[in-house]
N, C-alpha and C positions, 0 to 999 in steps of 0.2 A: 858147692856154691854157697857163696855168704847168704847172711841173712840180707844185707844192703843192697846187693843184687838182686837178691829175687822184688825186693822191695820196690828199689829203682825201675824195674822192666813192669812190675804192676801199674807204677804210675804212669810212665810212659804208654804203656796200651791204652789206659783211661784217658791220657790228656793227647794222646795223636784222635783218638776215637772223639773226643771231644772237641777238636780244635777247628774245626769249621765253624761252630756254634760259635767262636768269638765275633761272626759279624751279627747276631739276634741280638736278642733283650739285655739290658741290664744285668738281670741275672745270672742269665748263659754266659753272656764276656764272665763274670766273676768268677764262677765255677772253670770254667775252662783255664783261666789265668791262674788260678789256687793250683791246678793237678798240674799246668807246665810248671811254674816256680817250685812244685814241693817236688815231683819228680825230677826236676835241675840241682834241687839242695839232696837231695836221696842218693845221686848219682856221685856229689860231692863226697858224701861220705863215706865211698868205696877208697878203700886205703891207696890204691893204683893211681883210682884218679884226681885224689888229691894230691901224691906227690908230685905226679907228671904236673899240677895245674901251677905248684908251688915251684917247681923246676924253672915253669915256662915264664912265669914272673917273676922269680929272683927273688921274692919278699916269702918269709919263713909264714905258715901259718893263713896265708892268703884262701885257700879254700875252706880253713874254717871260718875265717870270718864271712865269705861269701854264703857259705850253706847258710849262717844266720839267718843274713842279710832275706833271702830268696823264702827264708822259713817264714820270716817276718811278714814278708810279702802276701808270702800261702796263706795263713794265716788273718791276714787284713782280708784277702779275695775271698776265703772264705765267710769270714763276719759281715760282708758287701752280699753275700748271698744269700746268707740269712735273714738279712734285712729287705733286700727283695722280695724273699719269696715271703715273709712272716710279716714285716711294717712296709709294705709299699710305702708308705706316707714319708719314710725315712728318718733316723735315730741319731740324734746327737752326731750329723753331719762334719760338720766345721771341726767340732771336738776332735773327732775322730783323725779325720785326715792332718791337723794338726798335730796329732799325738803320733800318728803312722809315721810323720816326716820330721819330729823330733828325734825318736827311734833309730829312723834311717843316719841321722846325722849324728847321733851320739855315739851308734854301734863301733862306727869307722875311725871317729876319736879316739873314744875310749882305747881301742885296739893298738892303733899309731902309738897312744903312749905307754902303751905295757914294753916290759923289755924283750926284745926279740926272743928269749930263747923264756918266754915264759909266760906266751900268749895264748896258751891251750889253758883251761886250768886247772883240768888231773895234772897236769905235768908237773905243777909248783910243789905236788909230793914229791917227785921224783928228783927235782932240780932243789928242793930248800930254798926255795925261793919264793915268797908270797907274793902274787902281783896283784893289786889292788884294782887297777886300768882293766887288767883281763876280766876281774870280778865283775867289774861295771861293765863291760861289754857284754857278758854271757847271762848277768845279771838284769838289763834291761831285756834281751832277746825273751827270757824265759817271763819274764813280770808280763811282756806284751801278750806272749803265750799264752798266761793264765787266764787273764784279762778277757780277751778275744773268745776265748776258751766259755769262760763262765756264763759270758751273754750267749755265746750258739748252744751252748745247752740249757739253760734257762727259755727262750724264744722257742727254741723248736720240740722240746719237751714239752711247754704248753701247746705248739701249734697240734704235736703229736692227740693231745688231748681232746680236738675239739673240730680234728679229722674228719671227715665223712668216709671219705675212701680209702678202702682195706690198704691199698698201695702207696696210699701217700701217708698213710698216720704211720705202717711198718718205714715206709722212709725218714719223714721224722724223726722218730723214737732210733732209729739206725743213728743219725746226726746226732740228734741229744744227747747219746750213749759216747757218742764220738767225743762230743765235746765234755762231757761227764770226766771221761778216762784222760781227755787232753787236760783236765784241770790238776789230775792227779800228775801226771804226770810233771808240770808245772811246779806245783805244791813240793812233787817228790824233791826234784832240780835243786828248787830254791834252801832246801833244809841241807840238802849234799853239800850246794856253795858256801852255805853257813859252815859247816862243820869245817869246809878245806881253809874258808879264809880262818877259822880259830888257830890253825895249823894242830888239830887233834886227828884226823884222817891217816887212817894207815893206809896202806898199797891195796890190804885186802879190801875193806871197805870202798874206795873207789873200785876197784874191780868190781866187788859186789850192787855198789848203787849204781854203776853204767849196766850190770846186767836187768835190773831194777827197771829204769827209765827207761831202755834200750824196747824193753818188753811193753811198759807203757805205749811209747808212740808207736810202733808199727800195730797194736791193738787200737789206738786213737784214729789211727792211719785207716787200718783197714775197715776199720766202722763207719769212718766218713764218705771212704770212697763208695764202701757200697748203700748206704744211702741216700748217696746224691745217683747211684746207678738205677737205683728202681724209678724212678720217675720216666725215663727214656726207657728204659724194659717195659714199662706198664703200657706205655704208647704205640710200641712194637706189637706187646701181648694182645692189645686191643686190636691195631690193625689188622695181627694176624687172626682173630676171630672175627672180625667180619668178612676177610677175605674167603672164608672157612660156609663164613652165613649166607655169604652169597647163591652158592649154589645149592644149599639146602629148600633155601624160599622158594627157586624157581619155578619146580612144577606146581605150587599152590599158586601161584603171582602169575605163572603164563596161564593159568586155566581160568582165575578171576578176572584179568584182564581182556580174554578172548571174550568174554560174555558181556562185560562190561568194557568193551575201549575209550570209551569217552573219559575214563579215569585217567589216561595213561596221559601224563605231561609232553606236551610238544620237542621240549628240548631235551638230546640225550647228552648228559656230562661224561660218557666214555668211560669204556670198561677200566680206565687206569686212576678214574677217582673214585676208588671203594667208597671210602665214606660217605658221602654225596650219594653214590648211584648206592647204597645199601640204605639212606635216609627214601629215595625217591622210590625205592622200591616197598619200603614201609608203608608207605605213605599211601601208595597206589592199592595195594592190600585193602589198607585200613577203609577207603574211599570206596573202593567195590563191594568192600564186607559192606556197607552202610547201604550200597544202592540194592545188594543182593537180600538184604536182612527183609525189606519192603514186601517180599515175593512171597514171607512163609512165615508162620503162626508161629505166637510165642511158646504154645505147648510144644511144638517139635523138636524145642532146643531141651523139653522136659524129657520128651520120649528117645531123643538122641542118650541121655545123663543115664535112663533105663539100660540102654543098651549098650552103654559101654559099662554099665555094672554088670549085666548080667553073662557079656563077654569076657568079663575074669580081668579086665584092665585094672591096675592098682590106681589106687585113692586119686594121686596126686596126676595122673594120667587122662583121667575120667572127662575132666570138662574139657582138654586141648580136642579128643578124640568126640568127644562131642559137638564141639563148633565146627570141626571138619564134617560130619554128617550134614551137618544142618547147613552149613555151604554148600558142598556138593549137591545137596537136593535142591536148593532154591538155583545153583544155574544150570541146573535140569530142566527144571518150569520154565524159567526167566523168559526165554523165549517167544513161549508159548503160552504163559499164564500172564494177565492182569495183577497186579500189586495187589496186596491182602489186605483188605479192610478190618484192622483191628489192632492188638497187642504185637510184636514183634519180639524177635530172640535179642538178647542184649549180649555183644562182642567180650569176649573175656580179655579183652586187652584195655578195655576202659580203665583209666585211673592209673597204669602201672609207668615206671621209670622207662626211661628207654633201655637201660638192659633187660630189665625186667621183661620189658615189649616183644623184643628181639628173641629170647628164650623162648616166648609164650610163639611166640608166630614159628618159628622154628619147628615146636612141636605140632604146631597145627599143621604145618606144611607137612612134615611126616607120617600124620595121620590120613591127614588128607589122599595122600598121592600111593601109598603101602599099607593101608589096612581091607584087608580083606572084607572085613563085617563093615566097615563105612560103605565101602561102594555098595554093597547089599543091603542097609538100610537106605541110603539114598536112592537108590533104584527103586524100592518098595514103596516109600514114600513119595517120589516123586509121580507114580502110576497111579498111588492113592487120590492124591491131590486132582491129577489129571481127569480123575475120574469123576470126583466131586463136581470139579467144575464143566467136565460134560451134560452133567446132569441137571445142574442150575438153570433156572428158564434165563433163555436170552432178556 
């Protein structure tokens, strides 16, 4: 199997996978219209289906000028993406689509007037024929390339820079890369065309420079693709780890909840919006840790930290398995104890991101619901307490 096929069938997965997304954002239409037109100019370049396409029109060379054409396309969709996702505000607008649709209209001249049998322009070695029109044809296609090329790695190299998230700055820096190697590849082009239009180009040398550029773009290729892929993987990645969080929380969220109901929100959004019912269930946690914290002394969260030292729990363990003690013990009491008059334990989820949040409650729910030494310090502690305040005069 050629390399243009494996090529073409890559793009084609990416832009069928993609092509719903033409009716979202700005962005999305762009991306999506880059991966149909380059995988339509990819599919051109299968030697089969350009003769058939040339056959079917009668005119010599007609699928090469279409791949351009479709490349040019990709190409502009792309740079529409970039500027989406990097200058919402938008980048020399007018310019641009001006210069897209000169392009457009010069490629197909230029072409018309080369001479039939001299419209490729490796061919003009083989034929002794220099065509000037073909030069200019293949020559504004690639200048656009360069062009297009310089700004998506310029933009998204910086945007890579100044990233927050792991997933999108590795996206990024994918695309800048992309368009790094698309410049090269470009640059490569445009020194080839010099050389052929001198007529100094031997046979090897074009062999050699199309294996050259050949290697360029399907490395341009594959760098962009999977750049523009992890943004939608990252999405997926996330979903699928809440769907994941879901049932981890639950025995610590059904137990907070049963002591405290008045936390629990009126409306349920349904087992089928994770995000939402995994935001509501945080939330409900977070709201019960606050009414349950009222029940029970800030030293117990000191003497909980004791105990999971001297239960052998590691470092970074210590204080999730500690707030699950010190829960479990206050809605032990809750019931049956008055609120505590004084200091209180302070939540280890204060101040943290929301993933941050979600790992941290995660672990408490684990501790919570599967450690053997919690339930037996909350039992201890909670008879303690009990005791205390039996003993209190009324």
């Amino acid at each position: 199997m050629s390399h243009q096929i494996l090529v073409a069938t890559m793009l084609w997965a990416v832009a069928l996978w993609r092509a719903p997304s033409l009716r979202h954002s700005r962005k999305q239409r762009a991306i999506s219209l880059a991966f149909l037109s380059l995988a339509a100019a990819m599919t051109l370049e299968v030697p089969a289906v350009s003769a058939r396409f040339d056959s079917l029109t009668g005119i010599a060379s007609t699928a090469y000028l279409l791949k351009h054409m479709l490349g040019l396309v990709s190409a502009a969709a792309v740079l529409e993406f970039v500027i989406a996702v990097v200058r919402p505000q938008g980048f020399l607008q007018r310019s641009r689509h001006a210069l897209e649709a000169a392009c457009l209209i010069l490629m197909p001249a230029a072409f018309a007037l080369a001479p039939e049998d001299a419209r490729v322009p490796d061919d003009i070695v083989f034929a002794h024929e220099t065509s000037r029109w073909a030069l200019v044809h293949v020559g504004v296609f690639t200048l656009y390339i360069g062009c297009a090329m310089t700004v998506t790695a310029i933009l998204f190299l910086h945007a890579a820079r100044h990233a927050r998230d792991r997933w999108i700055r590795a996206g990024h820096t994918l695309l800048g890369l992309g368009g790094a190697v698309g410049v090269l590849y470009a640059l490569q082009r445009l020194v080839h065309l010099v050389h052929v239009a001198t007529g100094d180009a031997t046979a090897a040398e074009v062999h050699r420079a199309d294996a050259v550029s050949t290697t360029l773009k399907v490395v341009a290729i594959a760098a962009i693709t999977a750049g523009s892929c992890l943004s939608p993987l990252s999405v997926a990645a996330t979903a699928l780890r809440q769907r994941r969080a879901l049932p981890r929380l639950d025995p610590l969220w059904r137990t907070l909840t049963d002591a405290v109901p008045s936390v629990v929100l009126p409306i349920d959004p349904g087992q089928a919006r994770t995000r939402l019912l995994l935001h509501r269930r945080l939330v409900e946690i977070s709201d019960a840790t606050l009414t349950l914290r009222e029940y029970v002394p800030a030293n117990l969260q000191h003497r909980a930290l004791d105990m999971a030292r001297s239960s052998g729990y590691p470092p970074r363990a210590r204080s999730a398995v500690a707030e699950a003690a010190w829960l479990k013990t206050a809605v032990l009491i809750a019931s049956s104890s008055a609120p505590y008059k004084g200091e209180h334990p302070r939540s280890g989820s204060d101040g943290l991101s929301p993933a941050a949040e979600l790992r941290w409650t995660c672990q408490v729910s684990a501790a919570f619901d599967r450690c053997p030494s919690v339930a037996a310090f909350a039992r201890a502690e909670a008879a303690r307490i009990q005791e205390q305040n039996r003993k209190q005069p009324a």
